[in-house]
N, C-alpha and C positions, 0 to 999 in steps of 0.2 A: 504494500500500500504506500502511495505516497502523495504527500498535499503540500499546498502552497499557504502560507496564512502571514499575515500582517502584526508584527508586535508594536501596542503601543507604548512609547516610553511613558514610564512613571519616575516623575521629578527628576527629568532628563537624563534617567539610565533605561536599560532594556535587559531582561531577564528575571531571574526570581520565578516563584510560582506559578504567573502570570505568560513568563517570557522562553516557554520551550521552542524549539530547542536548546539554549542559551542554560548550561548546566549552572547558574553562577549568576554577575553581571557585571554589564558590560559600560562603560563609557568610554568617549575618546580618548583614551589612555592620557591625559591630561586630569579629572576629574570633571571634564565639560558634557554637555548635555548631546543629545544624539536626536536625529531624525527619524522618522515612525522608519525598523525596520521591514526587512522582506525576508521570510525564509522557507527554504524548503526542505521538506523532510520527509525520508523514506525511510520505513517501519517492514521490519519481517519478525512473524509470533509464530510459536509452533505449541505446541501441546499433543501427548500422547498417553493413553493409557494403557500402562503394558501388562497389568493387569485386573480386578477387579478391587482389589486394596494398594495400587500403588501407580501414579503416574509422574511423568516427567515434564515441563516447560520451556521455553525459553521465550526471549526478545531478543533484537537487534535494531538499535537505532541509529543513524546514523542524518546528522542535519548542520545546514550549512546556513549562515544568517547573512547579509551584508548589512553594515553599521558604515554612517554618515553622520560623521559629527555635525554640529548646528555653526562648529566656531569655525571663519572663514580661515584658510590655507594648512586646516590639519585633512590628509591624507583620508579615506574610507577605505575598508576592507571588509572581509570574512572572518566570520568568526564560523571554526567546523567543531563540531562537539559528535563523540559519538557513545553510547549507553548498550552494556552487555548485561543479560540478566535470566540467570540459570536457576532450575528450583526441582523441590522436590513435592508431588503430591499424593496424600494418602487419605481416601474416603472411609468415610465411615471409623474412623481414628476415635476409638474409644466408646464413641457412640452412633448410634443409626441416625441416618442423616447428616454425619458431620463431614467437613472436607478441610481439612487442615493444608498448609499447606508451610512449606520453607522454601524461603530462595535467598540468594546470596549475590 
């Protein structure tokens, strides 16, 4: 899967909870304010059950933002971030109905 989305700066950085892909945040390496970024990002998920009490998951993200500072003659670039995430799952883990799960 992969999409296109718009981050808006909040009090002229980009990133935080708000600003995925952006693991962090960002401003024009100066402490200065940024312009609404663009970024894009492409997602692969898997998940398997390999048995009836135990399965396995993962993620791979991998997303690329460009950042434009607001202050005239500082430089823009990319900023690439990318998120790996492996786990372990087990239904029914102590009780019926439950799905517990670990990843790391």
């Amino acid at each position: 899967m992969s999409y296109r989305s718009t981050i808006q700066p909040i009090f002229g950085t980009s990133g935080g909870a708000t600003g995925e892909p952006i693991y962090g945040v960002a401003d024009d390496g100066f402490g200065g304010s940024l312009r609404v970024a663009q970024s894009d990002t492409f997602v692969f998920n898997f998940d398997l059950l390999i048995s009836s009490r135990f399965g396995v998951f993962g993620r791979y993200t991998y997303g690329t933002t460009h950042v434009d500072p607001k202050t005239l003659g500082r430089a823009s670039g990319d900023v690439n971030a990318q998120s790996i995430q492996f786990g372990l799952g087990f239904p029914d883990l102590g009780k019926k109905e439950r799905w517990e799960r670990y990843h790391f």
